[in-house]
N, C-alpha and C positions, 0 to 999 in steps of 0.2 A: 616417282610419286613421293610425299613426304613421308608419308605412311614407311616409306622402305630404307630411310635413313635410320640407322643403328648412332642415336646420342650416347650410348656410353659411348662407343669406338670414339666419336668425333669429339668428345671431352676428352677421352684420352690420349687424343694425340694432335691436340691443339697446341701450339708451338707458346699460346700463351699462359705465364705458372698459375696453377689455379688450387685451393681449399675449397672443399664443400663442408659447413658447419651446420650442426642443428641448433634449435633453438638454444640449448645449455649450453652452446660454444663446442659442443665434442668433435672434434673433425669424422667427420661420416665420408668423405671422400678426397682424392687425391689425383692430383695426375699425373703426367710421368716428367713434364716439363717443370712443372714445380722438387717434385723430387729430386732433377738435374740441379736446378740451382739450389738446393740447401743441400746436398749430399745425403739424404734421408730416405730409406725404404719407407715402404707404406708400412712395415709392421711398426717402424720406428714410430708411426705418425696417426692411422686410423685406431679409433676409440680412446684414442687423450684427447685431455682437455687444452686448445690452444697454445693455455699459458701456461701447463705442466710441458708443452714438449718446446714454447719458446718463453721462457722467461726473461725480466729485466736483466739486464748486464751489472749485478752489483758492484761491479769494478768503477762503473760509471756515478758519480753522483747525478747526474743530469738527467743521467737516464728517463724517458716516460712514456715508452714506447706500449708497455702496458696499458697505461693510463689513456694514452690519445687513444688504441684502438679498442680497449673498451666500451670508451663512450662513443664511436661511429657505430657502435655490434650494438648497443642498446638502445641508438636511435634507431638503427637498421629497425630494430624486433620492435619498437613502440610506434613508429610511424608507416612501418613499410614503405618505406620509400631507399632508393639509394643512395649514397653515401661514396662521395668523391673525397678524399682524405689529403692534406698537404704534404708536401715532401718531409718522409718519416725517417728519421734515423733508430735503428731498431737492430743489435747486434743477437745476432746469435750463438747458441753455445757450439763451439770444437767439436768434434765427435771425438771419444778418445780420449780427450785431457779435460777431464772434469775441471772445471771452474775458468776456464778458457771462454774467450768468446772474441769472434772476429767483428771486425765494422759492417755493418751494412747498413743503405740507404735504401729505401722504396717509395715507390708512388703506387698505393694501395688503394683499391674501388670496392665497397663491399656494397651487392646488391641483394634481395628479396626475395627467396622464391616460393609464391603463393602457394597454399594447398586448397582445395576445391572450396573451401568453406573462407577463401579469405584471410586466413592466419597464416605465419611465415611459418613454413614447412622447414627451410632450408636458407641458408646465408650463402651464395659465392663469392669469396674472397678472393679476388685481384690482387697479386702484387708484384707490380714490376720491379726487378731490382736497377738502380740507376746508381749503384758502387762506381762503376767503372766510369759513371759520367762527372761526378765528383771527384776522383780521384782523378780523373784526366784534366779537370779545371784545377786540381791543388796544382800536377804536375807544371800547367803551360803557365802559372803563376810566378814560378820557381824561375822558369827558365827566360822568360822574356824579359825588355828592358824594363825602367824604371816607368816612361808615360803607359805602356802595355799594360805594368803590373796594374799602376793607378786605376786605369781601365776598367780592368779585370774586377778590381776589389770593389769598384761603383756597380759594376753591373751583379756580381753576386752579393753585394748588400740591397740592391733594389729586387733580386729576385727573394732572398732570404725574406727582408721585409713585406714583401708581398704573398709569400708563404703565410708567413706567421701571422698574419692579418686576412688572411682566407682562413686559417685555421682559428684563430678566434674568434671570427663570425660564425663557421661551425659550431664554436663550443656555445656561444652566447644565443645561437639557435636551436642547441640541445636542452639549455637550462631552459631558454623561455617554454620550451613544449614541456619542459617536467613540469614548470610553474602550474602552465596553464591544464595540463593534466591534472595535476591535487588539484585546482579549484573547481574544474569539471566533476571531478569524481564525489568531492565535498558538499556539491549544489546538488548533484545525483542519488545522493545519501540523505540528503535534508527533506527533497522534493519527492522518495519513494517512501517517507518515514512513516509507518502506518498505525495508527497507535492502538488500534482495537487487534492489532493481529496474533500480538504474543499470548492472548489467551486464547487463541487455538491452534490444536495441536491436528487438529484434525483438516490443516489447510499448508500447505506448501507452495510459496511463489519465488521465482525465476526471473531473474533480470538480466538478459548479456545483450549489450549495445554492437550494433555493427561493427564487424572487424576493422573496417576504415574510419572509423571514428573513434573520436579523443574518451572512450567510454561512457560517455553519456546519448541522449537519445532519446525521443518521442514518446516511448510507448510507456505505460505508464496500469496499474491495477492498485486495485480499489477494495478494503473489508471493512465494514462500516455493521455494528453490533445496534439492534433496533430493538424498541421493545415487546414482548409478545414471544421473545424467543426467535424471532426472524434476523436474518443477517442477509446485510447485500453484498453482493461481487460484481466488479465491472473491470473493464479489461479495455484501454482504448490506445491508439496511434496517431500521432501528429505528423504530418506529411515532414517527411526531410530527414536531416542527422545533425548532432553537433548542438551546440548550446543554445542556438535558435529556436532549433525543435523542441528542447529540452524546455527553456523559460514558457513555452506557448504552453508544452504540458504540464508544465507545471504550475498556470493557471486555469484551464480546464479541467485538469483535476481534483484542486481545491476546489472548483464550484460547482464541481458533480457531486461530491466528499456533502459540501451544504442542501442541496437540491434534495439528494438521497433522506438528509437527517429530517428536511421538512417535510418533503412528501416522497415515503419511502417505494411508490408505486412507480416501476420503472419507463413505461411510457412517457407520464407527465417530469418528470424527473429530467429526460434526455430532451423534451420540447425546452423547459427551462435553458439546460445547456447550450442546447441549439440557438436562443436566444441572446445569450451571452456572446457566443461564437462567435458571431456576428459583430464583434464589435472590438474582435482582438485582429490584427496584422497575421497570417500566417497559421490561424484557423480552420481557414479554406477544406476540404478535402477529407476532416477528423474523422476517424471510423470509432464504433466506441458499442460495447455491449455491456447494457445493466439487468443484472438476474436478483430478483431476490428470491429468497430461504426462508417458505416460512414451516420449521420444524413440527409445527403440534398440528398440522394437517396431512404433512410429507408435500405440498407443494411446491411445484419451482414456478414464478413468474418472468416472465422476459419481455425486454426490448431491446433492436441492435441496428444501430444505424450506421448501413455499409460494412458491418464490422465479420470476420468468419463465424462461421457457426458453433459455439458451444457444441461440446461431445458429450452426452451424459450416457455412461455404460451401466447398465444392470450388475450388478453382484450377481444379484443367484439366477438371473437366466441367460448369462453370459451375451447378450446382446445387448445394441448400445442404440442410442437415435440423435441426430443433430436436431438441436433446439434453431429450426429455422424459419419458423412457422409467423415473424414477426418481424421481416427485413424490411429495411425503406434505406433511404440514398444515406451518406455520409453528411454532417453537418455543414449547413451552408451552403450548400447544392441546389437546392429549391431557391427560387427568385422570392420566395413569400413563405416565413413561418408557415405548416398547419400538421394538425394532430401526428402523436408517433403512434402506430400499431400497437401490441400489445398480445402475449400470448400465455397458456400457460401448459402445467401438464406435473403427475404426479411421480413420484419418485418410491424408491423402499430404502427403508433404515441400509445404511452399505452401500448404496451405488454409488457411485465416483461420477463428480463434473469438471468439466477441464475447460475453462478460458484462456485464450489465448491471441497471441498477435500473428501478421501473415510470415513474419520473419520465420516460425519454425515448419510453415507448409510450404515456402513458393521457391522455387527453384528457377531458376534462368533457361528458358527453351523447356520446358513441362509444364503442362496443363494442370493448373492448382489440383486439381482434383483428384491426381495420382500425389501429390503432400496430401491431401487429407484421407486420403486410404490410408498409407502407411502410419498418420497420425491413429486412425480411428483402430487399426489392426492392434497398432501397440498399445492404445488403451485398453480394449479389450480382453489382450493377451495377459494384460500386468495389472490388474485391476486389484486383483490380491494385497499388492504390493502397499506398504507402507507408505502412506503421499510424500513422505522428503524423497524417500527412495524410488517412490514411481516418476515423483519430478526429472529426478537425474538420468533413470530412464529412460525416459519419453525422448530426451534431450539428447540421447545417445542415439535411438533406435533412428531417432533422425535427422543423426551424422552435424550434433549442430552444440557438441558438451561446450567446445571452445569458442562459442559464437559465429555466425554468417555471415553473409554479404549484405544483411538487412537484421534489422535492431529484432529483440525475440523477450517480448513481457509473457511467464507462463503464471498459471494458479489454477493447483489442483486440490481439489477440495472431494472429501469424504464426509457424504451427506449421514 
């Protein structure tokens, strides 16, 4: 059965040389066939950093063996994906005779390996050494006639040139993803810019984009300062990932942002929305909750279309209740506009409300409803808690500080 296969045993004594790296590059494991081919104990090797235990060949001006397999290890970690690397030449140091270093050629694969939440736990680095396949073409170069040699030197200029034109295409598909990363990350920063937020202190929000995404993302929250003293929050998700999802949210946002400022009652607010919806490519499906805060009554008002339940915990009776009292479908779902629900209910000076998207409750094979225990446990348990500090929290308690498999907008507010 699988279950009764021992993986360390069969990484260790895989015939093929293998690194296990973390994500800072520290080698975290080894195996014994790699140890063969560099002459190096594992104590030589677990807990350095790569490139402290192989460094460039200063002897070499050409040297860049550094340099190409950094930039494979930093795609590895930004796209999670793997990483087939060109024919590397990459000497390493003598054991013995400091500042020595012998020739070596490889053909190195660095792959991914995911942790439950979709971020690269681990790198395995591939490298076959192909020294003795190049030195074997120097050698039969040497030795055969003149048309052989001629031969010889076309076919390993057409493989060279076809190396170093795979490996350019690599590099010029590392740059393009950095590109297109800063511009993600820049339109993600402009599109979550909130301008009433920095005068409260008393509200903490959380943005982390799916781990397989270019860190942008749908989900999108909302503070918007009224007058009377009332302040609204909304918390909403646009079906998808990636810059698609993002430009949709980040027109539905802006005109919930308007909706809210003219008529700050959240029922009629999200019908307006819903209205708009209707008229953007890719709106389909929106889940979206608008509460407002109206302070000199201690009321909370809501409405939430398709969207999870707000958590609001009691301070001093240490119990908490989902604001669910005013669900109806996700935007654009209904064949025909009509009315949102609408609900309300009161609060005390201290209680903590928590919006949020499904990213930080839904888990692959579990029943939403065991994520929102443990969500509604750990608000409860940490309601004390300072809102930056309960934000990071909440975010911990459920296994998601480094982002998920699904984009996670949080805002916690102390009423």
């Amino acid at each position: 059965m699988t279950s009764d296969i021992d993986y360390a045993a069969l990484f260790a004594a895989t015939a093929t040389p293998y690194l296990v790296l973390d994500p800072d590059l520290i080698i975290v494991g080894v195996n014994q066939a790699y140890l063969a081919l560099t002459g190096r104990t594992r104590q030589d090797l677990v807990g350095r950093h790569i490139f402290e235990a192989f460094p460039d060949n200063p002897g070499d001006p050409n040297a860049d063996g550094v340099r190409r397999l950094t930039a494979s290890l930093r795609w590895v970690l930004d796209t999670r994906r793997r990483d087939t690397m060109a024919l590397l030449k990459y000497d390493i140091p003598v054991l013995g005779h400091p500042g020595m270093f012998e020739e070596r050629w490889w053909s190195p694969v660095n792959t991914p390996v995911l942790a439950p939440d979709g971020s690269v736990r681990w790198i395995l680095h591939r490298s076959e050494d192909v020294t003795a396949f190049v030195e074997a073409h120097r050698a039969q170069r040497l030795t055969t006639d003149q048309d052989e040699r001629d031969q010889m030197r076309a076919l390993q200029a057409e493989l060279y040139a076809r190396a170093v034109e795979s490996q350019q295409r690599n590099e010029e598909l590392r740059e393009a993803h950095a590109r297109a990363h800063e511009v993600a990350l820049t339109l993600q920063e402009v599109m979550l810019r909130t301008p009433d937020l920095p005068a409260h202190r008393d509200v903490a929000v959380r943005y982390l984009p799916a781990s397989t995404s270019l860190n942008v993302c749908g989900d999108w929250y909302e503070i918007v300062d009224l007058p009377h003293d009332n302040t609204a929050v909304a918390v909403g998700d646009v079906v998808g990932h990636g810059l698609g999802a993002a430009a949709v949210m980040g027109m539905l946002r802006s005109a919930l942002s308007t909706a809210i400022r003219a008529i700050p009652s959240p029922a009629p607010a999200l019908e307006i929305l819903g209205l708009y919806a209707r008229s953007i490519e890719g709106a389909l499906g929106t889940t979206v909750v608008s509460v407002l805060i109206d302070r000199r009554s201690h009321l909370i008002i809501y409405s939430n279309a398709g969207h999870p339940p707000p958590v609001l915990a009691h301070t001093g009776r240490g119990s908490y209740e989902l604001l669910d009292q005013a669900t109806d479908p996700p935007l654009c779902v209904r064949p025909l506009p009509v009315p949102r629900p609408q609900a309300s209910g009161t609060y005390a000076p201290g209680d903590v409300l928590v919006l949020y998207t499904d990213g930080l409750i839904e888990r692959r094979g579990e029943d939403i409803d065991s994520g929102l225990g443990r969500l509604t446990d750990a608000v409860t348990e940490c309601r004390e808690l300072d809102v930056e500090v309960l934000a990071d929290t909440l975010l911990t308690r459920l296994d998601v500080s480094n982002g998920g498999p699904d984009d996670i907008a949080l805002v916690v507010v102390r009423l």
